[in-house]
C-alpha positions in Angstrom: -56.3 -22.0 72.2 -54.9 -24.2 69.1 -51.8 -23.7 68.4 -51.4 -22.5 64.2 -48.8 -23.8 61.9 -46.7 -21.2 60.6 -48.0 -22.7 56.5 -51.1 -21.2 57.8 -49.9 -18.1 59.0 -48.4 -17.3 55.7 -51.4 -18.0 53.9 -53.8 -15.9 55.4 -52.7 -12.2 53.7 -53.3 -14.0 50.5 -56.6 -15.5 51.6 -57.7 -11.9 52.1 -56.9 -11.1 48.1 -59.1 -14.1 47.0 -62.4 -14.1 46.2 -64.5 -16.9 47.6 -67.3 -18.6 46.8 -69.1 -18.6 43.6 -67.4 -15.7 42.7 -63.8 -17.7 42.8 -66.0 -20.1 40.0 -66.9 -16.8 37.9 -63.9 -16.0 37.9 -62.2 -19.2 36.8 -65.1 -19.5 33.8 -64.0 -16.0 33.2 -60.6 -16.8 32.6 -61.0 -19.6 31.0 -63.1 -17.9 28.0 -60.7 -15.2 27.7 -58.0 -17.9 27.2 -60.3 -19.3 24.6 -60.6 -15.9 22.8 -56.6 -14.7 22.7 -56.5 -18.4 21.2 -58.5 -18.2 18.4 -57.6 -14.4 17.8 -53.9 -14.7 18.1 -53.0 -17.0 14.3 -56.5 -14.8 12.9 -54.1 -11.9 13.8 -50.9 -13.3 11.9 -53.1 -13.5 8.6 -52.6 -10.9 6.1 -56.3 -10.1 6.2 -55.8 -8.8 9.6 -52.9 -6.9 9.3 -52.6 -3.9 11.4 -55.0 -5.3 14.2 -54.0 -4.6 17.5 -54.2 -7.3 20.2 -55.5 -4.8 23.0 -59.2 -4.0 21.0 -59.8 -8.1 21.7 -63.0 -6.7 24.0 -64.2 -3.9 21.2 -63.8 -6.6 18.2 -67.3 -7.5 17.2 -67.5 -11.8 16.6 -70.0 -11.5 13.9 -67.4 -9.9 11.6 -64.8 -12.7 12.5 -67.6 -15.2 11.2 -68.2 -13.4 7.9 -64.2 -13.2 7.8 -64.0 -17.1 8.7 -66.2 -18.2 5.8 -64.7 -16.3 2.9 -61.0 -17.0 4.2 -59.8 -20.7 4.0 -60.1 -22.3 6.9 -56.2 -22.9 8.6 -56.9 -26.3 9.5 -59.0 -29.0 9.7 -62.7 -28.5 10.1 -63.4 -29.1 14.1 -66.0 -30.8 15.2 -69.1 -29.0 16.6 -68.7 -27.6 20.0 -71.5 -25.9 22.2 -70.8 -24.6 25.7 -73.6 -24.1 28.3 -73.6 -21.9 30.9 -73.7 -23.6 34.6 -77.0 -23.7 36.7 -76.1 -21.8 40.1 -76.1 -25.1 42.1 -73.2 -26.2 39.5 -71.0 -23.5 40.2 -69.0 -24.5 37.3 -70.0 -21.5 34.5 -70.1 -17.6 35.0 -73.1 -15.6 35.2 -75.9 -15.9 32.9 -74.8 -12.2 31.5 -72.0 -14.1 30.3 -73.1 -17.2 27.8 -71.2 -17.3 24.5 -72.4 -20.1 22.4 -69.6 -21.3 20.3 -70.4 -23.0 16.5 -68.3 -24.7 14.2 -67.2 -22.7 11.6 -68.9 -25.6 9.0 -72.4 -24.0 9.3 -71.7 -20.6 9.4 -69.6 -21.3 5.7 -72.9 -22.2 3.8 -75.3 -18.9 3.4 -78.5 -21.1 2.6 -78.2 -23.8 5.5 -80.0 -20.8 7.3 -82.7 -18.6 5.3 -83.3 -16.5 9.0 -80.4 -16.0 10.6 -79.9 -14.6 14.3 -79.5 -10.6 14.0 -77.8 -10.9 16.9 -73.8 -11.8 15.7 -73.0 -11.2 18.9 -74.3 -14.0 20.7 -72.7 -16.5 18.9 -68.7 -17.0 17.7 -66.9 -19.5 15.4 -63.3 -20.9 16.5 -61.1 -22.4 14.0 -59.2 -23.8 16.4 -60.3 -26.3 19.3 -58.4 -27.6 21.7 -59.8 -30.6 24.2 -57.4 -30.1 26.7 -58.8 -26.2 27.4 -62.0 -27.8 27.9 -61.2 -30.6 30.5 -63.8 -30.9 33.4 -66.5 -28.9 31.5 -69.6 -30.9 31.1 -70.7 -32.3 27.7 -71.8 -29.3 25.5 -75.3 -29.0 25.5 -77.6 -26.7 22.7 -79.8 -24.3 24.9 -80.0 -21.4 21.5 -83.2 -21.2 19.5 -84.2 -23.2 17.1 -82.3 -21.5 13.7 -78.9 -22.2 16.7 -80.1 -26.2 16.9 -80.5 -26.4 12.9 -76.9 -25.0 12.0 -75.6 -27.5 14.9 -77.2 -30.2 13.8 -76.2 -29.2 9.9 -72.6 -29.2 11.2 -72.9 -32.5 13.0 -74.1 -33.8 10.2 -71.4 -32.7 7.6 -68.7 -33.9 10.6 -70.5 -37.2 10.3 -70.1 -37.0 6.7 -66.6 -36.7 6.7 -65.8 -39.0 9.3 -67.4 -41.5 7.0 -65.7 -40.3 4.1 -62.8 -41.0 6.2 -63.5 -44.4 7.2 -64.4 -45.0 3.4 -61.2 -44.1 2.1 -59.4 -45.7 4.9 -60.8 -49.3 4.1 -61.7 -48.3 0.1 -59.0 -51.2 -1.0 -58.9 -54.0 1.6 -57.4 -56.3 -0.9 -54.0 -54.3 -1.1 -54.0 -54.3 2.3 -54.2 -58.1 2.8 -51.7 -59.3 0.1 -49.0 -56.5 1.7 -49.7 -58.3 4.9 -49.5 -62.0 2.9 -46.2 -60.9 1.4 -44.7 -60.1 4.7 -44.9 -63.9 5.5 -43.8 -65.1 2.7 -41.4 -67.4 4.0 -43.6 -68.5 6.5 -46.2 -69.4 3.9 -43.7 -71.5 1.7 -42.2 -73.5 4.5 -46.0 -74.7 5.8 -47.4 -75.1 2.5 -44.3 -77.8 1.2 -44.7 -79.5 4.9 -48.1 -79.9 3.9 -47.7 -80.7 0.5 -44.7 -83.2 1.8 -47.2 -85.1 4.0 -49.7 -85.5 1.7 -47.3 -86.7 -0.6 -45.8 -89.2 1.9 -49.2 -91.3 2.8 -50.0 -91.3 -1.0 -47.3 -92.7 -2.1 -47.4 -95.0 0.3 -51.0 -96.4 0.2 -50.0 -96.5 -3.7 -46.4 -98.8 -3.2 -48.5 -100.9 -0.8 -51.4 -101.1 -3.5 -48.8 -102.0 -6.1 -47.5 -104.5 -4.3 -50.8 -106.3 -3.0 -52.0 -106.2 -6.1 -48.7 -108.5 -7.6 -49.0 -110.8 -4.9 -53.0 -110.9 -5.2 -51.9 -111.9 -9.1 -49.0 -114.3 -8.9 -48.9 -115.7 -5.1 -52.3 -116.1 -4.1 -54.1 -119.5 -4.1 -54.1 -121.3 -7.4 -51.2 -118.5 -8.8 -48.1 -119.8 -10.5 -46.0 -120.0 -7.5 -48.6 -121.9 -5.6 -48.4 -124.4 -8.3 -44.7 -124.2 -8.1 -43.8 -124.1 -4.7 -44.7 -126.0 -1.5 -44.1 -122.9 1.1 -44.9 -119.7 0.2 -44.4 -116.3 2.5 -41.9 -115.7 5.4 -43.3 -118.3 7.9 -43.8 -121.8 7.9 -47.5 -122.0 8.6 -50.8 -120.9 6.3 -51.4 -117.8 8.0 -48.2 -116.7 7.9 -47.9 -112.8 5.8 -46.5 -113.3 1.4 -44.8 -110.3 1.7 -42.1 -108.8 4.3 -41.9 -105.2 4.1 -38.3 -104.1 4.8 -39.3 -99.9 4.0 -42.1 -97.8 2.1 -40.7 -98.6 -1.6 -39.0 -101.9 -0.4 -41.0 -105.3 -0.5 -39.8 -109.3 -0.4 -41.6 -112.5 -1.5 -40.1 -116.0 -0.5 -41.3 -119.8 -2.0 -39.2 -122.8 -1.0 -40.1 -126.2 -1.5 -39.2 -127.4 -5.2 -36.6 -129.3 -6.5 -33.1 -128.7 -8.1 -33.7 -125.5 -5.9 -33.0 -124.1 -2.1 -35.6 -121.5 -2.6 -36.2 -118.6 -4.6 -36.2 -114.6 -2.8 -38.1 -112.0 -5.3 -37.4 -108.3 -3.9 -39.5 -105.5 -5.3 -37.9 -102.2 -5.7 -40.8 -99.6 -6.1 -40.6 -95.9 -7.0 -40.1 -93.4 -4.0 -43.6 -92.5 -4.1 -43.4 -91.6 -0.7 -40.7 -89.2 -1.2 -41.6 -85.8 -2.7 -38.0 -84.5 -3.5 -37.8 -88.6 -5.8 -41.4 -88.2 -7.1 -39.8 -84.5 -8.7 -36.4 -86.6 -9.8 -38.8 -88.9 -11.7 -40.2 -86.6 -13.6 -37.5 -85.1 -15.2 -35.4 -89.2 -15.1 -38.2 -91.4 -15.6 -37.7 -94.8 -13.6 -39.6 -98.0 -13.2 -40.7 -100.4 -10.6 -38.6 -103.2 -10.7 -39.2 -107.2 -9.3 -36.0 -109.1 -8.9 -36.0 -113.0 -8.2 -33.2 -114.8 -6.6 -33.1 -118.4 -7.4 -30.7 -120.7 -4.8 -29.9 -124.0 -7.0 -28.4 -126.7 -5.5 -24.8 -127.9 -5.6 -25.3 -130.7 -7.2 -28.4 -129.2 -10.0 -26.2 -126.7 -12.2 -23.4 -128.1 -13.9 -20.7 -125.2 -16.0 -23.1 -122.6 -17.0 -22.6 -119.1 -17.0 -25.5 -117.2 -19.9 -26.5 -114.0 -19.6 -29.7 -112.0 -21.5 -30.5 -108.5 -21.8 -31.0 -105.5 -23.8 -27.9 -104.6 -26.2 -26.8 -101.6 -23.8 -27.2 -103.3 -21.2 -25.9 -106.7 -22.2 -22.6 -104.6 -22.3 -22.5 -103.1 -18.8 -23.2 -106.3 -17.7 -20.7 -108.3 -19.7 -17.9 -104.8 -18.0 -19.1 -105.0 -14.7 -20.1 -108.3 -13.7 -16.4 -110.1 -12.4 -18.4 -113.9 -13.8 -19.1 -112.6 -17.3 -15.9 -110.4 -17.4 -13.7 -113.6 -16.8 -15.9 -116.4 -18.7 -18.0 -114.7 -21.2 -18.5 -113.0 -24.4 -21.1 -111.6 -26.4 -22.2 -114.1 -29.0 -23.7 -113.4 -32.1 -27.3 -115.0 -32.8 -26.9 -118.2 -34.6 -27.9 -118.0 -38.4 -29.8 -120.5 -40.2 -32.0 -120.9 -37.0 -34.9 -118.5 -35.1 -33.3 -116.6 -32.5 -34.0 -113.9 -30.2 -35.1 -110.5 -31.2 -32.7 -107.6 -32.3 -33.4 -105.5 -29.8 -31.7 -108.2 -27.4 -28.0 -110.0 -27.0 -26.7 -112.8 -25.5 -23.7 -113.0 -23.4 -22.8 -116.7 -22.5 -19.6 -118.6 -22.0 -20.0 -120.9 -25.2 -22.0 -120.8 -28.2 -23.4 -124.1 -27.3 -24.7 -123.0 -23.7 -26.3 -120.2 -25.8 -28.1 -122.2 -27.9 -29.1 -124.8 -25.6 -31.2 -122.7 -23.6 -33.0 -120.5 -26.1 -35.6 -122.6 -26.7 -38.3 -122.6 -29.8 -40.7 -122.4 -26.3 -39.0 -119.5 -25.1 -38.8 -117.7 -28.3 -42.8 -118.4 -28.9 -43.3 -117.1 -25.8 -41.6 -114.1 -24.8 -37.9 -113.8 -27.2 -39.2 -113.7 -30.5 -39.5 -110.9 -32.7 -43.1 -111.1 -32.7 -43.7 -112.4 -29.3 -41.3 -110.2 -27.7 -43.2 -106.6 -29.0 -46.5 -108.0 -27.4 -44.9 -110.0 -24.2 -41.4 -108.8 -23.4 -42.1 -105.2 -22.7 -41.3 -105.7 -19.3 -38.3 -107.8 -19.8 -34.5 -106.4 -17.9 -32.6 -109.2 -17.9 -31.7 -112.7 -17.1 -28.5 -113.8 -15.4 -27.6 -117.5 -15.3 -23.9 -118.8 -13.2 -22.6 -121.2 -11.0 -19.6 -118.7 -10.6 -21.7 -115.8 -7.9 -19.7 -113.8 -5.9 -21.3 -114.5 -2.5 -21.8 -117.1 0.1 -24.2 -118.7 -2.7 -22.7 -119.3 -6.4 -25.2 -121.1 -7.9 -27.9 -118.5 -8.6 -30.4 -117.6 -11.5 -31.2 -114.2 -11.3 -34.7 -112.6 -13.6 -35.6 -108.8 -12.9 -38.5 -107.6 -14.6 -40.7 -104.5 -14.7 -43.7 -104.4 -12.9 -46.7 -102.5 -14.5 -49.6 -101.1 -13.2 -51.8 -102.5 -10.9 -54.7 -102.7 -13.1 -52.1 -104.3 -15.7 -50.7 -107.1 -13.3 -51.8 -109.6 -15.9 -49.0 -108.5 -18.9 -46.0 -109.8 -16.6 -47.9 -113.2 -16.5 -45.4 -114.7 -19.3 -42.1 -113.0 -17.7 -43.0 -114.8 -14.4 -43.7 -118.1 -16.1 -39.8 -117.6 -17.1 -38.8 -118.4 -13.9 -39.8 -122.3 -12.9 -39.5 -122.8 -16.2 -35.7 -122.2 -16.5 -35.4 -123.9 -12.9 -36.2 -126.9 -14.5 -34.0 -126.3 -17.8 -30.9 -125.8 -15.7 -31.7 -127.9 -13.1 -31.5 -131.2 -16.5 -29.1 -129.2 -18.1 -25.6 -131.0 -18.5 -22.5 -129.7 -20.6 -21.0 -132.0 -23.6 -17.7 -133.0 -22.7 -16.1 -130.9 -25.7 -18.1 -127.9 -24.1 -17.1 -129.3 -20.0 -13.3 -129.5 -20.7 -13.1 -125.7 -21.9 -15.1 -124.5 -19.1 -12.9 -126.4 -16.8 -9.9 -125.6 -18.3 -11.1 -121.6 -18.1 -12.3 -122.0 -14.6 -8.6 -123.9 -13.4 -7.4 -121.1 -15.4 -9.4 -118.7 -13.6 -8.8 -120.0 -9.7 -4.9 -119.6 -10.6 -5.0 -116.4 -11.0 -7.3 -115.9 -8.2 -4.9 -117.6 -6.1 -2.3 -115.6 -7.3 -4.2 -112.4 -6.3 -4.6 -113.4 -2.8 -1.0 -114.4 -2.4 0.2 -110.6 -3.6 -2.5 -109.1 -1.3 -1.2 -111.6 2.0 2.4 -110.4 0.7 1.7 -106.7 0.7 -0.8 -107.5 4.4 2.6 -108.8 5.4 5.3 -106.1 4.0 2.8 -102.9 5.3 2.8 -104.9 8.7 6.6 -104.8 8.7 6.9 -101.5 7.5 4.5 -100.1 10.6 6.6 -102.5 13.2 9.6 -100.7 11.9 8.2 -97.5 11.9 7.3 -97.9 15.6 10.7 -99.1 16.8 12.1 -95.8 14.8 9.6 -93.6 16.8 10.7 -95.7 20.1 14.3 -95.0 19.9 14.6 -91.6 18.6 12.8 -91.0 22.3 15.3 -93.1 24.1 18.3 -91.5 26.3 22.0 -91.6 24.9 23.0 -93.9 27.8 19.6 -96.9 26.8 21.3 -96.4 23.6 24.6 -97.3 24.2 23.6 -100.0 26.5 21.0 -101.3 23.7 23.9 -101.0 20.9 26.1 -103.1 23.6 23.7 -105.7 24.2 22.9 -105.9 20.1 26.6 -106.2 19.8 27.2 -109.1 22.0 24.4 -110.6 20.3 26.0 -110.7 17.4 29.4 -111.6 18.8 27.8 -115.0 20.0 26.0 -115.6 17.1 29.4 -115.3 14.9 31.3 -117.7 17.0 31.7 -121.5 16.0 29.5 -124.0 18.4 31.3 -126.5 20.2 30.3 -130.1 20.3 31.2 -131.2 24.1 31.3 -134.9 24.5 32.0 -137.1 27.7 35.1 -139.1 27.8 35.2 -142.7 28.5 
């Protein structure tokens, strides 16, 4: 005999009590719709309309009065979607008996007296809920209609009004879709900025420099190519000594050099082009508000022996007198000199800054000022025009230098600089032939004698004060080093300095060897 556990035993009295069976299933539907009655019943109850109803007549209370009640009283909550329970075949064994089958409507077809012209005389066999829960109804299978046909037309009615409003729903959920993105947008605003100037920055950055390297093509194409002016002029053109050598050197994106050697009374001549920051967005915005130009600079090296005492200078009148404060050879030799009267000179909007009248006068030519420096000439020609700096005085490894700078225009305009650039072997030639009178030579040396005193003068103070700060740190140290030495080093120091001095004090004796 098997031996029972004692769980067992104390569950068997209570297996006697229990029904079994389908009847344990009729009893659970049971339950379960009684549950679903107290619910509905119990907030109908707390509304003033049913006021003095008494929970224990639940079985006597007749459901077709609650439904005429439920569609002239405002509904407590939200309209519930329709719900239809079916009744469990016996080999289900998931309903009660077929004397029990409630069929349960939503209250939305019952509200509306014409959805219906024949209604069921029976109010009994149907009820409306305004409540539903899901959770009472977990495990029961999907609701099924199994009433007659007038049932089926006020279900489907009340599907579709739920239909209805779950579209109106959706409608006024998405009804303003824009409002809904821009909120979004503004939440990455910062985001939004940063990428778009990255991309704005980029963009900038290969434009401008596909337009510096345009620019700068284009000025070579004009005045260094085969057959230019400084093909004519010069016997080596670019940075390397053969034909296939590159014109131009490219030192950065707004940076570009040219160099020609091979001419005489010159070493060779370096033009540097100083474009516009194209490729820089934060300079393109700075230009806009300070306008700036692109500007060509040439460097001529003259040789030792091919400039004699010259040191001229021409420029625009504000600029004449920067030059004339800044520049340490026109602050020590030159002046600004008045145009000479009686004769054609340059135009007003320029002034001259030379060393002597003479020098002045010598090189403004009647060619130049036909050219480019008259009045006339100089409206059509000399828009471009900076300045021109002439000295055998530099400060640099190379003193004898001409220096042009000039403005470069557009690309499409290469052509209007053609005169400015001719300025350039022109006055190689001019002061490479030029020679001083000796009235003219013995001021300029006298001023330049005059000038190297002082210069030495300079550098003797500045050795003297080299000299007196070196002392003064030596000193220093040997303060520093004895206020860290012991009393005893100190004494023996002070003796030691002290018999220096003693011996130094004391007469020298000549000793001699007698005969």
């Amino acid at each position: 005999m098997a031996k029972r556990s004692p769980s067992s035993l104390l569950s068997s009295p209570l297996s006697l009590l229990l029904p079994r069976g389908d009847g344990l299933l009729y009893l659970i539907a049971l339950l379960s719709i009684f549950s679903l009655l107290l619910h509905h019943l119990t907030p109908a109850a707390a509304h003033p309309q049913f006021e003095g109803f008494d929970a224990d007549e639940d079985e006597d209370f007749p459901i077709g009065d609650l439904k005429s009640d439920a569609a002239s009283a405002p509904p407590l909550r939200s309209r519930p979607p329709s719900i239809s329970l079916s009744t469990s075949t016996p080999e289900s064994h998931h309903g009660p008996p077929d004397s029990a089958r409630p069929q349960i409507h939503s209250p939305s077809s019952d509200q509306n007296p014409n959805s219906n012209p024949n209604p069921n005389p029976n109010p009994a066999s149907k009820s409306s809920f305004d409540y539903w829960d899901e959770d009472e109804f977990e495990g029961i299978p999907t609701p099924q209609s199994f009433s007659s046909p007038p049932q089926n037309d006020a279900v489907s009615e009340s599907a579709d009004a739920s239909e209805s409003d779950s579209s109106e729903s959706t409608v006024t959920f998405s009804e303003d879709p824009k409002s809904y993105l821009i909120k979004k947008l503004t939440s990455f605003w910062i985001e939004i900025v940063c990428v778009s100037f990255l991309i704005v920055f980029l963009v900038n950055y290969f434009t401008g420099k596909r337009d510096n390297e345009n620019l700068a093509l284009a000025w070579a194409t004009a005045f260094a190519a085969e057959g230019s002016i400084f093909d004519k002029n010069f016997s080596l053109l670019g940075v390397g000594e053969t034909d296939d050598s590159p014109l131009l050197l490219k030192e950065c994106q707004n940076i570009f050099k040219f160099y020609a050697s091979g001419r005489r009374f010159c070493t060779g001549m370096l033009a540097t082009m100083e474009l516009k920051s194209r490729h820089d967005l934060i300079s393109r915005l700075y230009n806009m508000v300070v306008p700036c130009k692109d500007e060509i600079t040439f460097e001529v090296y003259m040789n030792d022996d091919a400039m004699d005492h010259v040191i001229f200078a021409l420029a625009r009148k504000k600029l004449a007198k920067t030059m004339q404060k800044e520049m340490g050879d026109l602050q020590r030799f030159a002046v600004l000199v008045a145009p000479p009267s009686g004769r054609k000179s340059v135009a007003e909007e320029l002034q001259l800054v030379s060393e002597s009248k003479e020098v002045a006068g010598d090189l403004i030519t009647d060619v130049v000022l036909d050219q480019v420096f008259g009045d006339k000439a100089f409206e059509k020609f000399g828009k471009g025009f900076i300045s021109m700096h002439f000295s055998d005085q530099h400060l640099g490894s190379n003193k004898k230098m001409l220096v042009f700078k000039f403005a470069i225009p557009d690309a499409n305009n290469m052509a209007d600089m053609t005169r400015l650039v001719a300025l350039v072997p022109y006055y190689i030639d001019i002061i490479g032939r030029y020679k001083v009178s000796s009235q003219a030579r013995t001021k300029t040396e006298a001023a330049r004698s005059k000038v190297a005193q002082e210069l030495y003068k300079e550098l003797q103070n500045a050795r003297q004060e080299a000299l007196q700060q070196k002392k003064a740190e030596q000193r220093k140290k040997l303060e520093e080093a004895q206020s860290k030495l012991s009393a005893e080093a100190l004494r023996k120091k002070e003796a030691k300095e002290r018999s220096r001095q003693m011996k130094k004090g004391m007469p020298k004796l000549k000793m001699t060897k007698a005969h």
